[in-house]
FIGUVEX-551237 format. One record per residue (C-alpha): residue number from 0; x, y, z. Coordinates in steps of 0.001 Angstrom, whole numbers, plus 500000, padded with zeros to 6 digits. Example, Ala and Ser with C-alpha at 12.3 -4.5 7.8 and 13.67 -1.06 7.14 Angstrom:
<rs>
   k      u      v      w
   0 512300 495500 507800
   1 513670 498940 507140
</rs>
This chain:
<rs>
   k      u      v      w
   0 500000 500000 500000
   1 501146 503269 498972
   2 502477 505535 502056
   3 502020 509017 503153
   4 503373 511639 505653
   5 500190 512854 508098
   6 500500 515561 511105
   7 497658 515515 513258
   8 498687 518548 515353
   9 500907 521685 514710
  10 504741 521881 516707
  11 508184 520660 515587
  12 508540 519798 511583
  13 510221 517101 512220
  14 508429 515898 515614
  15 504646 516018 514264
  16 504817 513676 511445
  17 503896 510490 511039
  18 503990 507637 508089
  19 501164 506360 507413
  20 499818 503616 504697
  21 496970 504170 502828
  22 494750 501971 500960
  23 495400 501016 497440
  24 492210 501754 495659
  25 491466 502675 491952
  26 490110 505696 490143
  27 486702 506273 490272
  28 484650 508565 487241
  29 486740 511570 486783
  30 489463 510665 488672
  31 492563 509566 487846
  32 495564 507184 489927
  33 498820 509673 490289
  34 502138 507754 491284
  35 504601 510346 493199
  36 507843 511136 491844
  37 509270 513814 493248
  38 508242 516675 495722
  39 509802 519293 497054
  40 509810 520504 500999
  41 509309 524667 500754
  42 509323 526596 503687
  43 505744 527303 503606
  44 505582 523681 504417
  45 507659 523704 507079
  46 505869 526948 508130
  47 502693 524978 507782
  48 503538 522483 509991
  49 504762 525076 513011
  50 501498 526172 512841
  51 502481 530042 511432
  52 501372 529637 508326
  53 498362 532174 507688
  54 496024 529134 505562
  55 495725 525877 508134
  56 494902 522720 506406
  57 492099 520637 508479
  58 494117 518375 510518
  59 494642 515301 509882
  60 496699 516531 507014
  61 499319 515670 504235
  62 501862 518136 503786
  63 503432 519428 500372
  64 501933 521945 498241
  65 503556 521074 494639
  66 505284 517795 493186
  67 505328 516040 490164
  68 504025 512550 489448
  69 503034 510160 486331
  70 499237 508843 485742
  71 499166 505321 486638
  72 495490 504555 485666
  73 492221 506748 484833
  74 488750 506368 485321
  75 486616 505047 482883
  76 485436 508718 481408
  77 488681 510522 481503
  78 490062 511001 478234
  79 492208 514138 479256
  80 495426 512284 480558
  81 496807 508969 479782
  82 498884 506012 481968
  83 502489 507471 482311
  84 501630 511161 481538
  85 503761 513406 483489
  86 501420 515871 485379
  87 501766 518728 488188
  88 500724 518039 491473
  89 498009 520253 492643
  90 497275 522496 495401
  91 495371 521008 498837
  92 496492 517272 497659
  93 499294 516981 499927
  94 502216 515916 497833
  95 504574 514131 500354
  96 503188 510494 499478
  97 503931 507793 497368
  98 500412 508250 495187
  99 496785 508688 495200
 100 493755 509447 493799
 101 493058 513299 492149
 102 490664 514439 490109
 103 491272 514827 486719
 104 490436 518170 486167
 105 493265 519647 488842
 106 496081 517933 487247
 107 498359 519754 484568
 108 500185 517640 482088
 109 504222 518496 482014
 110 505553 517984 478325
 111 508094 515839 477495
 112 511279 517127 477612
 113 510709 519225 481305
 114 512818 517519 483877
 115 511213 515758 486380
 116 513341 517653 489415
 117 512462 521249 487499
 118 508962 519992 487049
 119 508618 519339 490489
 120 509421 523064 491747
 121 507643 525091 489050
 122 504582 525796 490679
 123 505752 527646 493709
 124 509477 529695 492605
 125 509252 530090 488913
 126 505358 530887 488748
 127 506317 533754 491725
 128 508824 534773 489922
 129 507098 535259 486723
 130 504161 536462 488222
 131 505938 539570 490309
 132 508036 540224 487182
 133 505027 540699 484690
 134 502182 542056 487193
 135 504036 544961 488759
 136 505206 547304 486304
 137 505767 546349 482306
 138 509138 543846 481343
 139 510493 546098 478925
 140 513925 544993 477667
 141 516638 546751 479186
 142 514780 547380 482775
 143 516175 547195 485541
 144 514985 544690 488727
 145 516926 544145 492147
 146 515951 541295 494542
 147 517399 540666 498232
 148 517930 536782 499111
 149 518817 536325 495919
 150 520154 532876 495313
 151 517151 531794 496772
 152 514519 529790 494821
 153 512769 532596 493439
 154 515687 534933 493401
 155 517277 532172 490848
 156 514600 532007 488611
 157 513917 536056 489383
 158 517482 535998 487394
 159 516708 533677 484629
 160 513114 534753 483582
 161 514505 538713 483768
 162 517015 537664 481297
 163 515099 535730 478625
 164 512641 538798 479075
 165 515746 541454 478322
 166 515866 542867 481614
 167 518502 543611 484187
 168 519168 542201 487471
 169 520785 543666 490881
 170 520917 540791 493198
 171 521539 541546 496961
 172 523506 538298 498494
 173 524766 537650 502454
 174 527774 535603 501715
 175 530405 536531 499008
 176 530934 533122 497706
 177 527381 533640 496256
 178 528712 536606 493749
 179 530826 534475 491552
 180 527831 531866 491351
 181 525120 533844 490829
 182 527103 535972 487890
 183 527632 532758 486324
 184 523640 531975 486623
 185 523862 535459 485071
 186 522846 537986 487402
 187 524405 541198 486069
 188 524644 542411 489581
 189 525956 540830 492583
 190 526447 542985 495759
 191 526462 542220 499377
 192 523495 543082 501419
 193 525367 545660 503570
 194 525156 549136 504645
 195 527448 549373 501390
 196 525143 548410 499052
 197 522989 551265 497733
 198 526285 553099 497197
 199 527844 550192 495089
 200 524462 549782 493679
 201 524654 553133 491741
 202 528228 552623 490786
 203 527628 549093 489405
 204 524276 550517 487506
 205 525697 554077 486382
 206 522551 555541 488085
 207 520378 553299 486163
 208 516845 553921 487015
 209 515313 550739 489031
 210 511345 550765 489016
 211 510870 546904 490666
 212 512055 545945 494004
 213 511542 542087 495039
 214 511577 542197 499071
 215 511625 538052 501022
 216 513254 539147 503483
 217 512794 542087 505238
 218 513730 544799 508112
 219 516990 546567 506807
 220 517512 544230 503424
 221 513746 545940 502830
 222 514574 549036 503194
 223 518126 548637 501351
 224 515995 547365 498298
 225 513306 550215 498563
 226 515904 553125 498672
 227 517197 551701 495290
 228 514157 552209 493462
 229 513513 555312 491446
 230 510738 557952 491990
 231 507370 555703 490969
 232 508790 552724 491853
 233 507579 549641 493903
 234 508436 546716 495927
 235 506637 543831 496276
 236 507455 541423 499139
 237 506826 537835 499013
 238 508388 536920 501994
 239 509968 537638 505641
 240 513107 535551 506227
 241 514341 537901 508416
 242 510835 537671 510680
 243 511487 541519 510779
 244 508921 543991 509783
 245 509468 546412 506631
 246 511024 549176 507653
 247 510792 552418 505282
 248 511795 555399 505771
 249 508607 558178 505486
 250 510289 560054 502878
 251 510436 557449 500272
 252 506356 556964 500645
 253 506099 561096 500481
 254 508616 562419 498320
 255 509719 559555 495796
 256 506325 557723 496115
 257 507578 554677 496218
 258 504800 551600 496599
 259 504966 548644 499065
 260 502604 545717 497514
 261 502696 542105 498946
 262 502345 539123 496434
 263 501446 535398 497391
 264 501152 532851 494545
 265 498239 531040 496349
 266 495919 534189 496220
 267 496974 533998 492659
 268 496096 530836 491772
 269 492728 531519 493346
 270 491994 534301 491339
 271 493675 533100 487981
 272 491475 531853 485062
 273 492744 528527 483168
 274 493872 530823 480276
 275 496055 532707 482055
 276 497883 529477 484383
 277 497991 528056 480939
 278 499774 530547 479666
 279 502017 531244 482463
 280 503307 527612 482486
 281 503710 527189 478722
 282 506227 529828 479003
 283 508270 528058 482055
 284 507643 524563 480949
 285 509764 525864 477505
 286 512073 527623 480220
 287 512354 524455 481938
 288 512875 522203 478976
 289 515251 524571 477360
 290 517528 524545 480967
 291 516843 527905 482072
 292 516368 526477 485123
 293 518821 524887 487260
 294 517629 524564 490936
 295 520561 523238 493054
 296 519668 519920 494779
 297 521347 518721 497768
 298 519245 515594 498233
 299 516470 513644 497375
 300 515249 511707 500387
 301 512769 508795 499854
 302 509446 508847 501597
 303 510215 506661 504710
 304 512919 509135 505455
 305 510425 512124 506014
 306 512140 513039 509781
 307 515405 512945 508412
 308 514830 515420 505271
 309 512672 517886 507365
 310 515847 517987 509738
 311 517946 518687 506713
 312 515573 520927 505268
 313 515807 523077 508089
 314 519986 523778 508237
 315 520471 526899 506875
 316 523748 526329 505485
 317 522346 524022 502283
 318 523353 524167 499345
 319 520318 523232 497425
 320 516580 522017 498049
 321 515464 518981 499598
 322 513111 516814 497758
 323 511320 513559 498882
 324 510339 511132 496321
 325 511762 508453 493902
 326 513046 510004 490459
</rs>
């Protein structure tokens, strides 16, 4: 029987979950039989788990938010999706297990040719990515965009989507060993996230004028990224990895009216018509299958080993993500 991770109550990631097997049972009308391959742990999962997370599953719960798996049978009416399709994992299905039943009409075929691994991680990094570089102000080519935390997930793919769009990318790092990396990604600027870095910003730039800011993180990386922009401009935050509040200064509200916005992919998704998802992951799916994206991996843990990947998961001196599944 095909198993699955379930947390019954919210405390420590790796403390609250359980494996669990479920029962092996066959697609029903509209429903199709999805074998896991791969799924990534994010740290609104782990967030989820704590208990912090603003949207609280009803427990008991399986974790994971996006994965990729392959149709292993379909019911009787579904003509949509064939045995051994590739397909996206969707939202509210809980994608740490082995396999189970979906409906037909939430799962998104991959095309041949994505990687499973890139696949896997599209729905949550590259979708923000795309979404906060398109919805803000317009991707003209030669624009500039600068980011904080940016060899994160989304600060990766923040770099690769800006440059098959044309634009420009200032790219606020803690630790110097990141520069040479992320230039080779190819981030046009790398600077430390200091109380250097809006001087060097303008050097490395000549002045150029910055209209998008891309805030995770927070407190005085916030502000760092807001005093950057150019009169008109606006930063969108997507995260807090600090866990310290925005902090800007009154003067760039009043006299440079710059904009603070908040984006979250989920209230996207809510809102998005099929059109436009469709559209957005055509675009990434060619990104992905043309190896625009590269997400470092530093291991792929199977399912049994849930404990032992949520402990890794939660070092912060990785080099990559941590997966669970069986590619």
């Amino acid at each position: 029987m095909p198993k699955a991770v379930v947390y019954r109550q919210y405390g420590v990631p790796a403390e609250t979950v359980e494996l669990v097997e479920t029962p092996a049972v066959q697609p029903g009308p509209g429903q199709v039989l999805v074998q896991n391959i791969l799924a990534p742990i994010n740290p609104a999962d782990l967030n989820t788990l704590e208990g912090k997370y603003p949207v609280r599953p009803e427990l008991p719960a399986t974790p994971g938010v996006e994965g990729v798996g392959t149709v292993a049978a379909v019911g009787f009416d579904v003509t949509s999706l064939k045995p051994g399709m590739a397909v996206l994992l969707p939202h509210g299905y809980g994608t740490w297990r082995e396999g189970g039943i979906v409906d037909a009409n939430k799962l998104f075929p991959v095309p041949e040719g994505v990687p499973y691994a890139e696949a896997a991680m599209i729905k949550i990094n590259p979708a923000t990515a795309w979404r906060m570089l398109h919805d803000f102000v317009e991707p003209k080519p030669g624009a500039w965009v600068i980011q904080n935390a940016a060899n994160s997930g989304v600060g990766r793919a923040v770099i690769a989507i800006a440059k098959r769009l044309g634009m420009h990318t200032v790219n606020l790092v803690r630790r110097p060993e990141l520069i040479d990396e992320l230039t080779a990604a190819g981030a046009d600027v790398v600077i430390l996230d200091d109380e250097n870095a809006n001087a060097e910003i303008k050097v490395r730039t000549g002045g150029a004028k910055i209209l998008l800011g891309l805030n995770s993180v927070g407190g005085e990386s916030a502000t760092r990224v807001a005093s950057a922009l150019a009169a008109g401009g606006k930063m969108a935050t997507f995260g807090a990895m600090s866990r310290q509040p925005l902090k800007l200064p009154t003067g760039l509200l009043i006299f440079k009216d710059i904009q603070a916005l908040g984006f979250w992919m989920t209230r996207w998704y809510q809102k998005a018509t099929d059109e436009e998802r469709n559209a957005m992951f055509a675009e990434l799916f060619e990104m992905a299958k043309s190896g625009a994206f590269k997400t470092p991996i530093e291991r792929i843990y199977p399912v049994d080993e849930i404990r032992e990947a949520i402990t890794h998961a939660l070092k912060g001196s990785r080099g990559g993500k941590i997966l669970i599944g069986n590619p």
